[in-house]
VOPAGU-2260 file (C-alpha; in pm, 1 decimal, decimal comma):
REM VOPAGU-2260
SITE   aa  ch    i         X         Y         Z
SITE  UNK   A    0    8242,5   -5973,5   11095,0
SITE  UNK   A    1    8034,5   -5790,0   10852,3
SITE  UNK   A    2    8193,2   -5431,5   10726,9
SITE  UNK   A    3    8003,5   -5110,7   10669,6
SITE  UNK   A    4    8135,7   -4890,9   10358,5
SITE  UNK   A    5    8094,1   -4534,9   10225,8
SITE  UNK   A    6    8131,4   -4467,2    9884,5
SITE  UNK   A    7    8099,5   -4074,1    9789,6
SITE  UNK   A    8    8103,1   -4005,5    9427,8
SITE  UNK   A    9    8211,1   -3714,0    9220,6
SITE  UNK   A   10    8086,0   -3364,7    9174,1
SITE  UNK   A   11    8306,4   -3069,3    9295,1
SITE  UNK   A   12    8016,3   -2798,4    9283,3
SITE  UNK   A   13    7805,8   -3063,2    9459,3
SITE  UNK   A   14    8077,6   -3153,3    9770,7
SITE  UNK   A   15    7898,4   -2924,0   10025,9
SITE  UNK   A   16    7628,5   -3135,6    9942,4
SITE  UNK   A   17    7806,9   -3445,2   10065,0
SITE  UNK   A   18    7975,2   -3275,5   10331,3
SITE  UNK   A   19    7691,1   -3162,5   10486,5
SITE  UNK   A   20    7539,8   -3520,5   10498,3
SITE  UNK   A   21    7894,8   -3677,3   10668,8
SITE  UNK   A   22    7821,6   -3388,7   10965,4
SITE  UNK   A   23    7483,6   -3508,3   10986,5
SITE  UNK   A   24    7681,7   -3887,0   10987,8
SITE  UNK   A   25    7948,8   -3749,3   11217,2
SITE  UNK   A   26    7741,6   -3574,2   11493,1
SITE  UNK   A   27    7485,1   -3930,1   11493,0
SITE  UNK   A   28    7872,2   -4133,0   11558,2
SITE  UNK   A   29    7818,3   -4366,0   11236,4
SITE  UNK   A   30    8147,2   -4561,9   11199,7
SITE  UNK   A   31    8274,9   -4669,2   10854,1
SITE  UNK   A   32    8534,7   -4920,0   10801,4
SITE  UNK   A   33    8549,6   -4831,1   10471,7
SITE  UNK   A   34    8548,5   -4517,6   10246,3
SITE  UNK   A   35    8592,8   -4567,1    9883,7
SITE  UNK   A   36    8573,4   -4255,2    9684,3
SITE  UNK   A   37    8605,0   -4096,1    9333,0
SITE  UNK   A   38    8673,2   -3704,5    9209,2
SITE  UNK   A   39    8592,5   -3455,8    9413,2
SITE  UNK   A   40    8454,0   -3742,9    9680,0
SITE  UNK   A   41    8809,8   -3831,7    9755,9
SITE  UNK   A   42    8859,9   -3471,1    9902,1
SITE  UNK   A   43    8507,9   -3462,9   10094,3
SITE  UNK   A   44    8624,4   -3797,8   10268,8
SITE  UNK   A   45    8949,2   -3674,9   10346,0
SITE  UNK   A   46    8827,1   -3355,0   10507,5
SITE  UNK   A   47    8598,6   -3636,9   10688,4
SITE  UNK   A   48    8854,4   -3882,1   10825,9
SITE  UNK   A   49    9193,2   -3701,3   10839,6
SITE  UNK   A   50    9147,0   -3283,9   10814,1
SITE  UNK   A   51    9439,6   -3058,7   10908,1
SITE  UNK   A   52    9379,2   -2953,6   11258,6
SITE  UNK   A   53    9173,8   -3286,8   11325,6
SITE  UNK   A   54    8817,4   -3129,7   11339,7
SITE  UNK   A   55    8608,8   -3344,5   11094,1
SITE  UNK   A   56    8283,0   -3091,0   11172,8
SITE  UNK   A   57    8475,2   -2775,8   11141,7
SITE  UNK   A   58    8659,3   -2891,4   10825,0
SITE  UNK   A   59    8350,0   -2987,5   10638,6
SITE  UNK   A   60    8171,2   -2730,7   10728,5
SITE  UNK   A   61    8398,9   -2507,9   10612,5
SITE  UNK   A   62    8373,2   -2628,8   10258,4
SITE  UNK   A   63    8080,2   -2343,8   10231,8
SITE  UNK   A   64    8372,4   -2101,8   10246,2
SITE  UNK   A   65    8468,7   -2209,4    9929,7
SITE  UNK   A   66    8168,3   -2008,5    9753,7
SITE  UNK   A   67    8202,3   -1713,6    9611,0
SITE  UNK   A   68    7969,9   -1380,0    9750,7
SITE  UNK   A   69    7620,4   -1343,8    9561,9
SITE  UNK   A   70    7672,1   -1005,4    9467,0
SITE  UNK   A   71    8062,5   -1155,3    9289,0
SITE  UNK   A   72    7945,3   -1413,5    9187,1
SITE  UNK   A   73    7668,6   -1283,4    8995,3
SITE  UNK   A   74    7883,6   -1063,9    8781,8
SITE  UNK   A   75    8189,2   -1298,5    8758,8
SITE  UNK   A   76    8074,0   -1665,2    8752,7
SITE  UNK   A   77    8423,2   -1794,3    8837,5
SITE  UNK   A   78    8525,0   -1968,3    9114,3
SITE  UNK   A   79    8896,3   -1818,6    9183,8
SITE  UNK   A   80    8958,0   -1956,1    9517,1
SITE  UNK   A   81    8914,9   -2326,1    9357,5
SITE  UNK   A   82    9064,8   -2276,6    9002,4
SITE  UNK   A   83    9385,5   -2084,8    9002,5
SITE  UNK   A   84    9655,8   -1997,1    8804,9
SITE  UNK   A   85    9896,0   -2254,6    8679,1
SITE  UNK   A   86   10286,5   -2251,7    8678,7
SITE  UNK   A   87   10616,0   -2193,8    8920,1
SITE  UNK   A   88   10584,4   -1806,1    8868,8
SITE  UNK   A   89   10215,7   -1841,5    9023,2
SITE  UNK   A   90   10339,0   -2125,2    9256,0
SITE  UNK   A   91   10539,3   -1824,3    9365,3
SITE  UNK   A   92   10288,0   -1577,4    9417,7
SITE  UNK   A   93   10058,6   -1778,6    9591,9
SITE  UNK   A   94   10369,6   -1922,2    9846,1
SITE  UNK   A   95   10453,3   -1455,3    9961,2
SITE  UNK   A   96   10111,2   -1443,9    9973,4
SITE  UNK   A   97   10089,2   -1731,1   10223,5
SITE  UNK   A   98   10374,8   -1590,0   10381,7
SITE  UNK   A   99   10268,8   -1237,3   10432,2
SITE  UNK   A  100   10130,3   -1139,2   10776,8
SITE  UNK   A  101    9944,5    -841,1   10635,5
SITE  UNK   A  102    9767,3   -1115,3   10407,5
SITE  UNK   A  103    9652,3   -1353,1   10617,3
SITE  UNK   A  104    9568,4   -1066,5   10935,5
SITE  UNK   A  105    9312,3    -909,7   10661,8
SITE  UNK   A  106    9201,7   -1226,6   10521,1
SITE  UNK   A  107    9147,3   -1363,2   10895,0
SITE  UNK   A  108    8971,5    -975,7   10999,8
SITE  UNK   A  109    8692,9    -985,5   10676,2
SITE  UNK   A  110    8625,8   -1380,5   10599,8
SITE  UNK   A  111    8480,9   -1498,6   10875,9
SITE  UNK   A  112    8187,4   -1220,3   10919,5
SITE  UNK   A  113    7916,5   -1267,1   10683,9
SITE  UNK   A  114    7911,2    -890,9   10704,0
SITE  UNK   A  115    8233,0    -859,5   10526,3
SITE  UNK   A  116    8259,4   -1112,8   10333,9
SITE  UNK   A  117    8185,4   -1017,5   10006,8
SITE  UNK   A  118    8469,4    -736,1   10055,0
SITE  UNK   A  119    8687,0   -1033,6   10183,0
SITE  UNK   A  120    8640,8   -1220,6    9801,1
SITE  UNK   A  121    8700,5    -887,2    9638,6
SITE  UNK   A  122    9043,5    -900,0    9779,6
SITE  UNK   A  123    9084,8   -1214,9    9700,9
SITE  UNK   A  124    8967,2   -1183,6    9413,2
SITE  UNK   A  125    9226,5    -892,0    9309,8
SITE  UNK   A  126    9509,1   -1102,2    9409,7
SITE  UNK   A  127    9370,0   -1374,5    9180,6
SITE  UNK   A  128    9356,5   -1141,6    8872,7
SITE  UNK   A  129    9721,6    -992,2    8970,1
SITE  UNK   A  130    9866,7   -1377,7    8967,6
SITE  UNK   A  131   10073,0   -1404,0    8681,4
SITE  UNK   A  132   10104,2   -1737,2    8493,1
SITE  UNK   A  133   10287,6   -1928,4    8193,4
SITE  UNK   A  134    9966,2   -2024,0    8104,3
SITE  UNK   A  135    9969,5   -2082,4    7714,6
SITE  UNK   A  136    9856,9   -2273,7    7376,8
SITE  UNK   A  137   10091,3   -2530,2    7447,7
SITE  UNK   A  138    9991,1   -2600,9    7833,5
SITE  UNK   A  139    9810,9   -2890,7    7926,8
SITE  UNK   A  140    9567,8   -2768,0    8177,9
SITE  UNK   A  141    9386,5   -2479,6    8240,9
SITE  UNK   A  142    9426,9   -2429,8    8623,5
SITE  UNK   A  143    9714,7   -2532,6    8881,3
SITE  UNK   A  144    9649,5   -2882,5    9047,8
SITE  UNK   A  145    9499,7   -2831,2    9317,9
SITE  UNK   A  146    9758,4   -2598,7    9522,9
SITE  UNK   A  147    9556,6   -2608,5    9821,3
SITE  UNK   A  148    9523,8   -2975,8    9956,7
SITE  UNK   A  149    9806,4   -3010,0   10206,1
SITE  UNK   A  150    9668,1   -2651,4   10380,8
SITE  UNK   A  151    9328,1   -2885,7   10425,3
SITE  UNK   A  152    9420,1   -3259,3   10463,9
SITE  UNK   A  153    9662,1   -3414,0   10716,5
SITE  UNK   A  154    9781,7   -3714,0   10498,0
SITE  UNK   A  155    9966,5   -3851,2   10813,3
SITE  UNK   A  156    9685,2   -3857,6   11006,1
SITE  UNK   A  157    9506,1   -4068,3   10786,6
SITE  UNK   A  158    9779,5   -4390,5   10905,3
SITE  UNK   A  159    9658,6   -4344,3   11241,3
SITE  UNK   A  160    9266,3   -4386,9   11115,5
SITE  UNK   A  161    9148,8   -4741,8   11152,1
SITE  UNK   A  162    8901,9   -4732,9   10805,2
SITE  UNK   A  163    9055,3   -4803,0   10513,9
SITE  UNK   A  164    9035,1   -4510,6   10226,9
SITE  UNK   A  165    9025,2   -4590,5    9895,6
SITE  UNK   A  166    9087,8   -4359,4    9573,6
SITE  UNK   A  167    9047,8   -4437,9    9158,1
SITE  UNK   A  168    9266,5   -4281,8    8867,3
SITE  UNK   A  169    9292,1   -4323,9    8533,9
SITE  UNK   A  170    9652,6   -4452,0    8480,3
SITE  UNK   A  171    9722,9   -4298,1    8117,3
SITE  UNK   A  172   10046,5   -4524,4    8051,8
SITE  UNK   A  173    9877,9   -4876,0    8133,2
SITE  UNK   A  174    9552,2   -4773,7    8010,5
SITE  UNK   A  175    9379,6   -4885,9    8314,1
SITE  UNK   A  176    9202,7   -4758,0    8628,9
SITE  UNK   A  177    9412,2   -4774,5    8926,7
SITE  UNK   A  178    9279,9   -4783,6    9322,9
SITE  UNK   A  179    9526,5   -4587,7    9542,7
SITE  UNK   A  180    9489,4   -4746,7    9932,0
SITE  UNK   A  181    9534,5   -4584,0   10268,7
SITE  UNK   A  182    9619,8   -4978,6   10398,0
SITE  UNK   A  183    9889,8   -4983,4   10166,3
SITE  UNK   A  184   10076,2   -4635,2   10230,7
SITE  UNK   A  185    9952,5   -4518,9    9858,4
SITE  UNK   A  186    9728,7   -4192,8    9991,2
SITE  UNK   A  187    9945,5   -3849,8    9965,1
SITE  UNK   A  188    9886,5   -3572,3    9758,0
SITE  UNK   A  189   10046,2   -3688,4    9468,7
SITE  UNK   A  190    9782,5   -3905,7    9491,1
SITE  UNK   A  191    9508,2   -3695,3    9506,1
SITE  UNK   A  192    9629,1   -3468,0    9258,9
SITE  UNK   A  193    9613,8   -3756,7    9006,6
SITE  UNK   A  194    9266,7   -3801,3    9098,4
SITE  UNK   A  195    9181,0   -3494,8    9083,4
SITE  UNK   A  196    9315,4   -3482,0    8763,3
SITE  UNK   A  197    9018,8   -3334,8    8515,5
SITE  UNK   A  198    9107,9   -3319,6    8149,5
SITE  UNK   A  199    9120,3   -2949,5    8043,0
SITE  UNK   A  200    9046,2   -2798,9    8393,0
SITE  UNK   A  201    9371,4   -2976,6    8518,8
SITE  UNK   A  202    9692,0   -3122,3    8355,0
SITE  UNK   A  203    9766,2   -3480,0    8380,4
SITE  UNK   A  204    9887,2   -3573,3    8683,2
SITE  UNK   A  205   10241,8   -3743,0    8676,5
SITE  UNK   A  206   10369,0   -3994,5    8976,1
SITE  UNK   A  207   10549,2   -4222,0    9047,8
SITE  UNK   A  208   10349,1   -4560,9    9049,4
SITE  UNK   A  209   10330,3   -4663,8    9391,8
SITE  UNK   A  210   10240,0   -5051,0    9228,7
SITE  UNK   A  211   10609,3   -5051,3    8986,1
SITE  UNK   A  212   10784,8   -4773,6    9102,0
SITE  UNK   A  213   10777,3   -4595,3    8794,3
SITE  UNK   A  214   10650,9   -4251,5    8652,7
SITE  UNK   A  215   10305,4   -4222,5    8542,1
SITE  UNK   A  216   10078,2   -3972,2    8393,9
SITE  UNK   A  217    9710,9   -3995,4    8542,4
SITE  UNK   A  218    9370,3   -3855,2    8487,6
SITE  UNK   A  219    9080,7   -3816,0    8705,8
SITE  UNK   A  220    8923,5   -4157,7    8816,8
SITE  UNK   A  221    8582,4   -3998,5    8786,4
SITE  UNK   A  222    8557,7   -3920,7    8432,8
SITE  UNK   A  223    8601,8   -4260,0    8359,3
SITE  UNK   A  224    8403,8   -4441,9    8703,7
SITE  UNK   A  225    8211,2   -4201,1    8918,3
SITE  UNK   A  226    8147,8   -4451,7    9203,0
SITE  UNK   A  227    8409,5   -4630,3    9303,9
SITE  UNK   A  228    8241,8   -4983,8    9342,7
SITE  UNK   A  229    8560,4   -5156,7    9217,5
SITE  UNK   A  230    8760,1   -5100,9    9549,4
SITE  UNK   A  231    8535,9   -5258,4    9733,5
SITE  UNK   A  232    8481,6   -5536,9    9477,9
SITE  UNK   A  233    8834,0   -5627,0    9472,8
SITE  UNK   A  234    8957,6   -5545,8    9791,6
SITE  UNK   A  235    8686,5   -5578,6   10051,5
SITE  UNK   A  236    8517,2   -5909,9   10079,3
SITE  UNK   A  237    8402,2   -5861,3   10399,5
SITE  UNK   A  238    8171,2   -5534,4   10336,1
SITE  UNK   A  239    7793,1   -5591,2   10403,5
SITE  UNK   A  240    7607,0   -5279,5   10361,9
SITE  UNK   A  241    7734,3   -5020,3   10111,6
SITE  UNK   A  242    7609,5   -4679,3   10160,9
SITE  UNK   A  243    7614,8   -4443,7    9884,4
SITE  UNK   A  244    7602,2   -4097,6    9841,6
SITE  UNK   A  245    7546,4   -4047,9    9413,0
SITE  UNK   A  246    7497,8   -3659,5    9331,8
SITE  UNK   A  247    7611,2   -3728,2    8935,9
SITE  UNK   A  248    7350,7   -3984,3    8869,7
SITE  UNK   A  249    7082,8   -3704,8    8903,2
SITE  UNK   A  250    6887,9   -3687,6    8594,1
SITE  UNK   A  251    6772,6   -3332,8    8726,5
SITE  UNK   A  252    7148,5   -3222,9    8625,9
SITE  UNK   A  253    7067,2   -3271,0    8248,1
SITE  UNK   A  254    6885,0   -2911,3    8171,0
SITE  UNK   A  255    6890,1   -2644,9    7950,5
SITE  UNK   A  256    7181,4   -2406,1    8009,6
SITE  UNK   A  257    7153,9   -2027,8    8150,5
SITE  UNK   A  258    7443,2   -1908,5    7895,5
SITE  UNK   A  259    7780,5   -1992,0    7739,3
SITE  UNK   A  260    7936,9   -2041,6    8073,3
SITE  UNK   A  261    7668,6   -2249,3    8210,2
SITE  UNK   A  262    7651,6   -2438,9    7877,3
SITE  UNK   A  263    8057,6   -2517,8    7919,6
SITE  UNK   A  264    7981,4   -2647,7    8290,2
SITE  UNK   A  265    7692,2   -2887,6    8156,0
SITE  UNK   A  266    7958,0   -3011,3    7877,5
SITE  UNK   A  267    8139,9   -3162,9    8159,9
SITE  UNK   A  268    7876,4   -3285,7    8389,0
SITE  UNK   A  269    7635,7   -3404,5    8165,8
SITE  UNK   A  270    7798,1   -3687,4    7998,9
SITE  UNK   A  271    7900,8   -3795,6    8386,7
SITE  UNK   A  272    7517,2   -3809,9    8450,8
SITE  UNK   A  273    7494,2   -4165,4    8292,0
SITE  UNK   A  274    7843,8   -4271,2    8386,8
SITE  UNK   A  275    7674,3   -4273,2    8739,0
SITE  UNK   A  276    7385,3   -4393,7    8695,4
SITE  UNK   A  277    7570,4   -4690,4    8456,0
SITE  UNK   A  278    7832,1   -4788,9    8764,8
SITE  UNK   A  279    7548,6   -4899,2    8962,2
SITE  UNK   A  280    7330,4   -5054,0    8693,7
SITE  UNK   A  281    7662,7   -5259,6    8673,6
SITE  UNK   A  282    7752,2   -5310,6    8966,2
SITE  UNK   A  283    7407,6   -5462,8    9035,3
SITE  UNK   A  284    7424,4   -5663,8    8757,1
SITE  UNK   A  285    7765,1   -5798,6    8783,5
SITE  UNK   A  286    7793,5   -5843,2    9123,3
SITE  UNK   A  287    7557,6   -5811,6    9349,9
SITE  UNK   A  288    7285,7   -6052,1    9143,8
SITE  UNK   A  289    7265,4   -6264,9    9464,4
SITE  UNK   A  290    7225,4   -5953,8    9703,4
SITE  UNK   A  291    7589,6   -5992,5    9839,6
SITE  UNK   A  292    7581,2   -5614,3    9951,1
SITE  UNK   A  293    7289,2   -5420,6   10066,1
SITE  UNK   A  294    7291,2   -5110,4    9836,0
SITE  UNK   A  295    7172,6   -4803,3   10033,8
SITE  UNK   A  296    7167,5   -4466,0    9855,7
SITE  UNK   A  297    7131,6   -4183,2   10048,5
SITE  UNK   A  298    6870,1   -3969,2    9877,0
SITE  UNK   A  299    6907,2   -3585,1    9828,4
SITE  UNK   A  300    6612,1   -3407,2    9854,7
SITE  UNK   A  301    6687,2   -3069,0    9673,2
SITE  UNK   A  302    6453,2   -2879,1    9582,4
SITE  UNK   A  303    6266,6   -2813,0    9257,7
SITE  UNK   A  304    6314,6   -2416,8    9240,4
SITE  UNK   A  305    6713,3   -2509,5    9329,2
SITE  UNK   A  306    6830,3   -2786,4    9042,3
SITE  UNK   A  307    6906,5   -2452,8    8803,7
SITE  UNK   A  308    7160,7   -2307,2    9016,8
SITE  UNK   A  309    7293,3   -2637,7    9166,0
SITE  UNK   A  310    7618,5   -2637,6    9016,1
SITE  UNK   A  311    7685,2   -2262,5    9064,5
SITE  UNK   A  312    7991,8   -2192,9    9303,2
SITE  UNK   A  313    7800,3   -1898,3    9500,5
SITE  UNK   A  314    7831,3   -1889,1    9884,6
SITE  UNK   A  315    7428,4   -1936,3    9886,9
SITE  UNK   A  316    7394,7   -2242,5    9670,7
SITE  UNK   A  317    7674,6   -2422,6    9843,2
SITE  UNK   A  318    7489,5   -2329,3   10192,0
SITE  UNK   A  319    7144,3   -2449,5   10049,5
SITE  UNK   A  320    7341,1   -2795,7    9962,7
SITE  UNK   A  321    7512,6   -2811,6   10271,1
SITE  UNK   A  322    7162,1   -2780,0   10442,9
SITE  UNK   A  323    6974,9   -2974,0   10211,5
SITE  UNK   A  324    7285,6   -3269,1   10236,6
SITE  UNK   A  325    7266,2   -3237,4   10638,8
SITE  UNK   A  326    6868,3   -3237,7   10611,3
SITE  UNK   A  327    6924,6   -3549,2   10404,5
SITE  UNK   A  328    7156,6   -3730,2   10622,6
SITE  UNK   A  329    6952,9   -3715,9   10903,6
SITE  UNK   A  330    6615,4   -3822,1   10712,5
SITE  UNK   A  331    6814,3   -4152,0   10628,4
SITE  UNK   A  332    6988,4   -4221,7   10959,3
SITE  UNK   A  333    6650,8   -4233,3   11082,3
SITE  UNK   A  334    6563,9   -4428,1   10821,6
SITE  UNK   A  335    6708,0   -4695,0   10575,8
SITE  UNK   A  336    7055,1   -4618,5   10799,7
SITE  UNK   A  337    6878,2   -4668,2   11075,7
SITE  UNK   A  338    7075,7   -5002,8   11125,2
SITE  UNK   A  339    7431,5   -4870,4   11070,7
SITE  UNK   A  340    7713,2   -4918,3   11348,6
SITE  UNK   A  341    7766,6   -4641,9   11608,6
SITE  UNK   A  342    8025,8   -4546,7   11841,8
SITE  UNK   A  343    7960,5   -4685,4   12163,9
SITE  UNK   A  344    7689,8   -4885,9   12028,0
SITE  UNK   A  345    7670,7   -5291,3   11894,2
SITE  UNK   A  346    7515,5   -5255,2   11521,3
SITE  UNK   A  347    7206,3   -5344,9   11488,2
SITE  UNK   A  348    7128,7   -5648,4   11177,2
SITE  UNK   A  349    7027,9   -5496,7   10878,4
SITE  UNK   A  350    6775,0   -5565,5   10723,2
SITE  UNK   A  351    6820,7   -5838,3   10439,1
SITE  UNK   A  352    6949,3   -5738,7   10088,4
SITE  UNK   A  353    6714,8   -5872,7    9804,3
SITE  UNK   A  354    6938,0   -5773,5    9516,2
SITE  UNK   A  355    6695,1   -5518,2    9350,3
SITE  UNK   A  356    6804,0   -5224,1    9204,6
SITE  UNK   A  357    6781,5   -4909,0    9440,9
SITE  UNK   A  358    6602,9   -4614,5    9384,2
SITE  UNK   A  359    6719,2   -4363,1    9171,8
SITE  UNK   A  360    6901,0   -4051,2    9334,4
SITE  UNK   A  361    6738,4   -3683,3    9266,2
């Protein structure tokens, strides 16, 4: 029987964008039996198939509350609640602040009224600055990897999902890229943190490789392969119809930056622009020449006046993506996804694949 796949690429300013097009997915009851991702994608699908609490809605939804107020933001263009402080004296601080009552009753009153929420990231904000850190010349990373994921993502429910979840990293020590798998037991957070793994913003990730059983370092999968088309390439012979959601290979990304910070953000993401748009050039090319897999890419209509500020961590951008992301989902479900398996329902055939490159995203 043929097999429908998701593959959500990377882009951590962009993954409200992506979540908000899974809730449009979610509420219609599409059914994916697999989801291969990349960067900040493999987060997005985990909040989607195994979230702590087991509300798939509510948890990617939520991803909006990872903005930062206007009125902050505006003035300090950081996103603290993402990027924090690295080392075990910060570990530290961050474990009696999770354990403080007074904490979490104040951060439970303010955050979840729009009217108070810019107070709510001041506070947070001041705790932020008061971390301290070991943070020096010699450190490998700039921020702590990732110290949230097991508050968000219930690894053990994942086992009891019946898709299979797929993850790349760069394995530093074998010079290779390396596909974690939620069939195989791989898919913790040691995982995740090694694909998570961005040079500079993180340190690489070391693990224990669940292929030889011994220690690795790792980098993020997505600076080297943005869409993870090799999972299903090598490990899914059965997939049919590939949906795609590609926010990287958006030539509206490459710009002119607003200032130095701006112009550090581009130095990332631009170079990832083409490495997107390359992975499906090739993956065209090299394997789907014979229309094997029907490609569909789930276009994001954002618009014009927005691409500037598209990558800012603000709470208003990240709602505008959400929206535009759940507008988008919904435009192609009654569209090109049209055909795509529901719960409750026998899939409809798609229609047939003619091997021809798909439009390009943005």
């Amino acid at each position: 029987m043929a097999k429908t796949a998701l593959i959500i690429g990377g882009g951590a300013p962009n993954a409200t964008l992506m979540a908000g097009a899974l809730v449009a997915f979610e509420e219609a009851g599409v059914e994916f039996d697999v989801v291969s991702t990349a960067g900040a994608g493999a987060l997005i699908g985990l909040l989607y198939l195994a979230p702590q609490g087991g509300d798939s809605l509510k948890a990617l939804r939520s991803t909006v509350d990872m903005g930062i107020a206007d009125a902050l933001y505006q003035r300090y263009p950081v996103n603290f609640k993402v990027f924090q402080k690295s080392g075990s004296i910060a570990e530290a601080y961050r474990a009696l602040l999770q354990a403080n009552p007074l904490v979490q009753a104040m951060e439970q009153q303010l955050g979840g009224h729009e009217a108070t929420r810019l107070q709510a990231d001041l506070i947070k904000l001041m705790f932020a600055v008061a971390c301290p850190t070991d943070l020096n010349a010699d450190s490998l990373g700039l921020c702590a990897p990732v110290p949230f994921l097991e508050q968000v993502v219930d690894f053990s429910a994942l086992q009891q999902r019946h898709e299979r979840f797929y993850v790349n990293a760069y394995n530093i020590n074998d010079r290779r890229m390396q596909n974690f798998s939620s069939a195989k037991g791989q898919i913790s957070g040691d995982a995740l943190r090694a694909a998570l793994a961005f040079p500079f913003l993180y340190p690489p990730h070391q693990m224990v490789d669940p292929e030889d059983g011994q220690p690795k370092y790792y980098y993020e999968g997505a600076a080297h392969d943005c869409l993870n088309y090799e999972a299903l390439v090598s490990h899914e012979p059965e997939v049919k119809d590939i949906v795609v959601f590609d926010v990287l290979g958006a030539e509206k990304l490459m710009r002119t930056p607003r200032d130095l910070y701006d112009a550090w953000l581009l130095s990332i993401i631009v170079p990832l622009v083409e490495i997107a748009r390359d992975d499906t050039k090739i993956f065209e090319a090299k394997y789907n020449r014979d229309g094997k897999w029907n490609l569909l890419k789930v276009p994001f209509d954002i618009p014009a006046d927005k691409w500037e500020t598209s990558l800012d961590w603000s709470r208003s951008n990240l709602e505008t993506l959400f929206q535009v992301g759940y507008d988008s989902g919904r435009q192609f479900l009654a569209g090109a996804g049209s055909h795509l398996p529901r719960r409750g329902q026998a899939a409809k055939p798609s229609a047939p694949a003619k091997g021809k490159r798909s439009p390009k995203g943005g």
